[in-house]
GUVOVO-872394 format. One record per residue (C-alpha): x negated, y, z negated; residue in one letter. Coordinates in nm, 3 decimals, decimal comma. Layout:
+---------+---------+---------+----+
!       X !       Y !       Z ! aa !
+---------+---------+---------+----+
!       X !       Y !       Z !  A !
...
+---------+---------+---------+----+
END
This chain:
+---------+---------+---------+----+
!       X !       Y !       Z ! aa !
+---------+---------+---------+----+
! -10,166 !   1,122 !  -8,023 !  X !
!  -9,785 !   1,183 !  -8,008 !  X !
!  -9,767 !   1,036 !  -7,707 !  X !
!  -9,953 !   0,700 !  -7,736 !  X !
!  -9,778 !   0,659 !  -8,055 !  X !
!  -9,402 !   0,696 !  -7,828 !  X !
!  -9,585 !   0,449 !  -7,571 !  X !
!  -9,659 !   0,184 !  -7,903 !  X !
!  -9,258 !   0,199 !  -7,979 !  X !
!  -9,145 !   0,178 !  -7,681 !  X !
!  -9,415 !  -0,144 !  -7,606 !  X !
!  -9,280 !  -0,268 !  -7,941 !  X !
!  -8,906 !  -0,247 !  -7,879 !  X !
!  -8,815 !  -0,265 !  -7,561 !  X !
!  -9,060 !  -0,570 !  -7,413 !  X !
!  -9,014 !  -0,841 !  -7,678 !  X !
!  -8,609 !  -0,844 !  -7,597 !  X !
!  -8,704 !  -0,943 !  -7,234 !  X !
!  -8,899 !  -1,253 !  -7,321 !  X !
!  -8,850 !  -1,576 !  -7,432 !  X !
!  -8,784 !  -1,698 !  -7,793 !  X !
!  -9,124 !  -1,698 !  -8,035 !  X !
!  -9,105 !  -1,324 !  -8,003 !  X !
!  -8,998 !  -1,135 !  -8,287 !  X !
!  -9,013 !  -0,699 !  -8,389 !  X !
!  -9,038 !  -0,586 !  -8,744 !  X !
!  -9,038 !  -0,300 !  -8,962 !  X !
!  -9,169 !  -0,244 !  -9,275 !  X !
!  -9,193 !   0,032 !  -9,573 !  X !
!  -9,478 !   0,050 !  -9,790 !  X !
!  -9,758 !   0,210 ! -10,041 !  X !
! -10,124 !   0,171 ! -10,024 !  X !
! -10,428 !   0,310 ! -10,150 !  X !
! -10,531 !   0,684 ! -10,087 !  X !
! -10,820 !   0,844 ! -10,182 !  X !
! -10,873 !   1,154 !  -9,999 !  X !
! -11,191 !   1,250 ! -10,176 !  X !
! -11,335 !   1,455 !  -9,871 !  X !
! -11,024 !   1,720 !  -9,871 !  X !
! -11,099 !   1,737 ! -10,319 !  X !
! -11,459 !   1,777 ! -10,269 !  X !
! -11,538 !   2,010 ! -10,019 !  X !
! -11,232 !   2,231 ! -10,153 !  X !
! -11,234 !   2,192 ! -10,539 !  X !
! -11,392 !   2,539 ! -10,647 !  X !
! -11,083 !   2,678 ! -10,454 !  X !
! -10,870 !   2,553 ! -10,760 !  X !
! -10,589 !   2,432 ! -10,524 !  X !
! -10,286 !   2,232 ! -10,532 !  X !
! -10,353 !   1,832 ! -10,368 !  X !
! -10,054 !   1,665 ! -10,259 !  X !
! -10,130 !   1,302 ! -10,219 !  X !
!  -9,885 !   1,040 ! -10,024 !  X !
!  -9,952 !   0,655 ! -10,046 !  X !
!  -9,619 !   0,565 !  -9,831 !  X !
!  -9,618 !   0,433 !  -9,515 !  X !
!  -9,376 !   0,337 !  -9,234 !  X !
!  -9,439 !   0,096 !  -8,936 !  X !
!  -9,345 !  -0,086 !  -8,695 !  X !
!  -9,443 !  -0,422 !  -8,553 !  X !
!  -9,445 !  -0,686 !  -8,287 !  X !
!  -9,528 !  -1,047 !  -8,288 !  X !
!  -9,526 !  -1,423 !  -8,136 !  X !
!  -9,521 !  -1,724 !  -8,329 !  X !
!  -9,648 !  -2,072 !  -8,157 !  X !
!  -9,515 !  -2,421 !  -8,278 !  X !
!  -9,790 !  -2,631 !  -8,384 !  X !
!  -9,698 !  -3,015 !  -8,487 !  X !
!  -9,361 !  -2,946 !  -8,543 !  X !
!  -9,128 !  -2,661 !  -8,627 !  X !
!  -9,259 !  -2,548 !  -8,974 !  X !
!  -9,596 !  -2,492 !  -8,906 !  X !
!  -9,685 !  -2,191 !  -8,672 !  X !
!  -9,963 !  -2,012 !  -8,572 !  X !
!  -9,846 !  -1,634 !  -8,497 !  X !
!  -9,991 !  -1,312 !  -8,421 !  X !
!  -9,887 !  -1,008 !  -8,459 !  X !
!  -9,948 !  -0,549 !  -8,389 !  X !
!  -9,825 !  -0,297 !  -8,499 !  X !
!  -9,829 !   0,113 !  -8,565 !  X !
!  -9,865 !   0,242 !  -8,946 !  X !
!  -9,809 !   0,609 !  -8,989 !  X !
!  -9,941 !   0,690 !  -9,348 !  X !
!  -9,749 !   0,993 !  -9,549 !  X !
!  -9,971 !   1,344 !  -9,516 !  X !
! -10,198 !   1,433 !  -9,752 !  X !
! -10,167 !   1,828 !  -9,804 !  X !
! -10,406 !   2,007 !  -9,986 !  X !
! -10,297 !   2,426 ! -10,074 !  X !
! -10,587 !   2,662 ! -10,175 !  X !
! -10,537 !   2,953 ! -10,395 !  X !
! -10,586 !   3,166 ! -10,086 !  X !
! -10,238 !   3,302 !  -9,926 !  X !
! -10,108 !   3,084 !  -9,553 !  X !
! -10,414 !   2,801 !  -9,603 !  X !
! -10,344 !   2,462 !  -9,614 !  X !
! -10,537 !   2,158 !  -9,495 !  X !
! -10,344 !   1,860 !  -9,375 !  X !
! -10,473 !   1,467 !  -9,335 !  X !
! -10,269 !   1,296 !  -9,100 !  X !
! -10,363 !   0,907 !  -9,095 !  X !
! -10,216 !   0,600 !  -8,812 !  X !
! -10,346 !   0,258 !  -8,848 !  X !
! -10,333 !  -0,027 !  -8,555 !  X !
! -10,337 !  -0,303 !  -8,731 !  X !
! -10,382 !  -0,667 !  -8,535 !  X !
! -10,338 !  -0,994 !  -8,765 !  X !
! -10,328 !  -1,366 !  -8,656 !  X !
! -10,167 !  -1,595 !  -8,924 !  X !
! -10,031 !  -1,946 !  -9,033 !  X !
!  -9,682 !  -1,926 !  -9,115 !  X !
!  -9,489 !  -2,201 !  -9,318 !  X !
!  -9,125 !  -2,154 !  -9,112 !  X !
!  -8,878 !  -2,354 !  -9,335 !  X !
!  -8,539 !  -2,224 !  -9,166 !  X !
!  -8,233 !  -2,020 !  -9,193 !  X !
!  -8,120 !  -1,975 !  -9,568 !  X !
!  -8,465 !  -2,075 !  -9,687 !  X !
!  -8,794 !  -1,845 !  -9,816 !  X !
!  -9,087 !  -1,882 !  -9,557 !  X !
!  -9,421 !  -1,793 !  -9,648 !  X !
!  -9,768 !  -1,657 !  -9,445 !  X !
! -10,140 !  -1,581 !  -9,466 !  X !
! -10,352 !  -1,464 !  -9,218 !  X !
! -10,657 !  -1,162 !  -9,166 !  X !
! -10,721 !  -0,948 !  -8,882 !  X !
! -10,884 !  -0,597 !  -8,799 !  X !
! -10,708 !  -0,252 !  -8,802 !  X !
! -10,795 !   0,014 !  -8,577 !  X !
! -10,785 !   0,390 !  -8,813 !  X !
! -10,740 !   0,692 !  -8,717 !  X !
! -10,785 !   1,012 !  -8,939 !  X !
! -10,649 !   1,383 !  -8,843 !  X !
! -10,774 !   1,645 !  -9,047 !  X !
! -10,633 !   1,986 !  -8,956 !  X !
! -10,665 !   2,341 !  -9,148 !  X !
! -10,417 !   2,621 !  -9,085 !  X !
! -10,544 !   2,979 !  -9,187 !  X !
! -10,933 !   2,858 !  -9,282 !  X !
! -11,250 !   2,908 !  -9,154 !  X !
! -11,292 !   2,518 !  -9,141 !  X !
! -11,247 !   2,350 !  -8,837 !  X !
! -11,042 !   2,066 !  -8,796 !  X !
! -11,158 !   1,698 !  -8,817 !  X !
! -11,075 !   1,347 !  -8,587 !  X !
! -11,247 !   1,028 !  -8,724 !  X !
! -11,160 !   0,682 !  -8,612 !  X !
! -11,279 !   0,366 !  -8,800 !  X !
! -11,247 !  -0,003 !  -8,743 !  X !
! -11,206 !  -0,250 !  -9,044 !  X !
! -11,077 !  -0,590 !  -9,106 !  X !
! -10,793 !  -0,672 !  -9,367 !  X !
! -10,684 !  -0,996 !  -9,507 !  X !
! -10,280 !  -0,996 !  -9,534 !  X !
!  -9,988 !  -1,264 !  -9,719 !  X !
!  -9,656 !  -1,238 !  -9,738 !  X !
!  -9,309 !  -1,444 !  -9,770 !  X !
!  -8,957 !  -1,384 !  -9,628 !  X !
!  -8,594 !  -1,490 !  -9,666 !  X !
!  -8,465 !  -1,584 !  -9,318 !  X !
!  -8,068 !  -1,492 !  -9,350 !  X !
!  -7,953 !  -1,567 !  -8,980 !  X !
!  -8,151 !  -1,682 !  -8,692 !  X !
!  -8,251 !  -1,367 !  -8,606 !  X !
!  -8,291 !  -1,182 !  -8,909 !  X !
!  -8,536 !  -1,187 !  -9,212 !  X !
!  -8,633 !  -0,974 !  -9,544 !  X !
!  -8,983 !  -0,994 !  -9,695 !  X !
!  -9,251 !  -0,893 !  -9,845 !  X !
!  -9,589 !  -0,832 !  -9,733 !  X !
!  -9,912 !  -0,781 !  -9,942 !  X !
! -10,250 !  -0,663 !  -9,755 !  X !
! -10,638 !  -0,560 !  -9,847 !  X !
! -10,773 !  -0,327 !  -9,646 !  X !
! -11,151 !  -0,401 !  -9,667 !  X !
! -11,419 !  -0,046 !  -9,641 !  X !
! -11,145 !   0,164 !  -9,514 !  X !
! -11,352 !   0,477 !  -9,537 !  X !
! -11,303 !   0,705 !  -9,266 !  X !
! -11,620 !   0,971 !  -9,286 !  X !
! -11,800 !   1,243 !  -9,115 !  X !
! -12,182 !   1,349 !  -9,163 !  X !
! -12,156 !   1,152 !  -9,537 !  X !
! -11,831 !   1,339 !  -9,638 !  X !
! -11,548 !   1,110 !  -9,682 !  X !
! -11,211 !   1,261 !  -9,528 !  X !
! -11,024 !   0,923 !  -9,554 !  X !
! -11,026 !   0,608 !  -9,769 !  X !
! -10,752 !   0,335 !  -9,752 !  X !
! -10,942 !   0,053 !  -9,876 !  X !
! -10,774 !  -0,172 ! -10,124 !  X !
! -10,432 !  -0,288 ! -10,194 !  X !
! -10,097 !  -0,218 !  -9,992 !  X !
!  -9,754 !  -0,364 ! -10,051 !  X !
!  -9,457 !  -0,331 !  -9,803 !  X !
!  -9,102 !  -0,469 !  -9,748 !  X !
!  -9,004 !  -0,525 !  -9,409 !  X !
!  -8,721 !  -0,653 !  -9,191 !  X !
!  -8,795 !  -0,885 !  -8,867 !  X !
!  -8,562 !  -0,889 !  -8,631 !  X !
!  -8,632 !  -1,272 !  -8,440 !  X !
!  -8,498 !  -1,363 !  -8,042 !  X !
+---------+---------+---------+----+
END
């Protein structure tokens, strides 16, 4: 997983700079919803500690095509979201059970470009490729890889300072984001997230 996750950054940095202008990279910072209820569940009577994280960093690239003129675009764009762990600690001594989530989101949009030193706005919806890693140090359970496919419908608005640079924020709804094995839920990201991100523009 490490290492398709190095091939997505390097895909996402490195080959938009050698194209021609429409392309654009972005990164972004954000919360979401979290509801590990598989890790509570099967692990409550343990009486544990559950360390939940709704942040998330990632990383994006995209292409925007003029339509009538140079306001309205059509644009779509990838990227890579690596979710914070989710740790939960049983009472008993060296166990812990970690949930590692990445998300691939894809998203094609309308964008309202109105310039340098103006506020921009978009709205678009797309699917996102999940992908859950549950893994247990010092416990008799094994671990756990689940992958899910959803779609999401996402909005957001930017301040374009230069020609090549813009601050936003981005809204998205994740729609049955519920990553599960056998019945057991080990992942749910449905709902809500919020980021702000930074596009960098050639």
């Amino acid at each position: 997983m490490k290492k398709l996750a190095i091939a997505v950054l390097a895909i996402l940095f490195v080959a938009p700079s050698a194209l021609a202008e429409g392309w654009g990279v972005g990164v972004k910072l954000g919360a979401g919803e979290n509801e590990p209820k598989g890790m509570e569940d099967a692990f409550h009577d343990l009486g544990g500690t559950l360390d939940k994280n709704e942040s998330y960093l990632g990383v994006e690239v995209l292409y925007e095509w003029d339509l009538n003129d140079e306001a309205n675009k059509i644009g779509l764009k990838a990227g890579w979201d690596m979710y914070g762990e989710n740790e939960l600690k049983p009472l008993l001594p060296g166990e812990k059970i970690t949930e590692t989530t990445y998300a691939f989101p894809v998203t094609v949009y309308y964008k309202r470009d109105n310039g340098v030193k103006h506020l921009s706005w978009w709205a678009g919806a797309g699917a996102t490729f999940l992908r859950t890693e549950v893994e247990a140090s010092g416990s008799v359970m094994a671990d756990h890889n689940q992958n899910k496919v959803f779609p999401h419908v996402a909005a957001g608005a930017e301040y374009r300072f230069t020609h090549l640079f813009a601050l936003g924020l981005e809204a998205r709804y994740n729609i049955d984001a519920k990553v599960e094995e056998d019945g057991a839920i080990f992942s749910d990201r449905s709902g809500f997230g919020a980021a702000v991100t930074g596009r960098f523009y050639f």
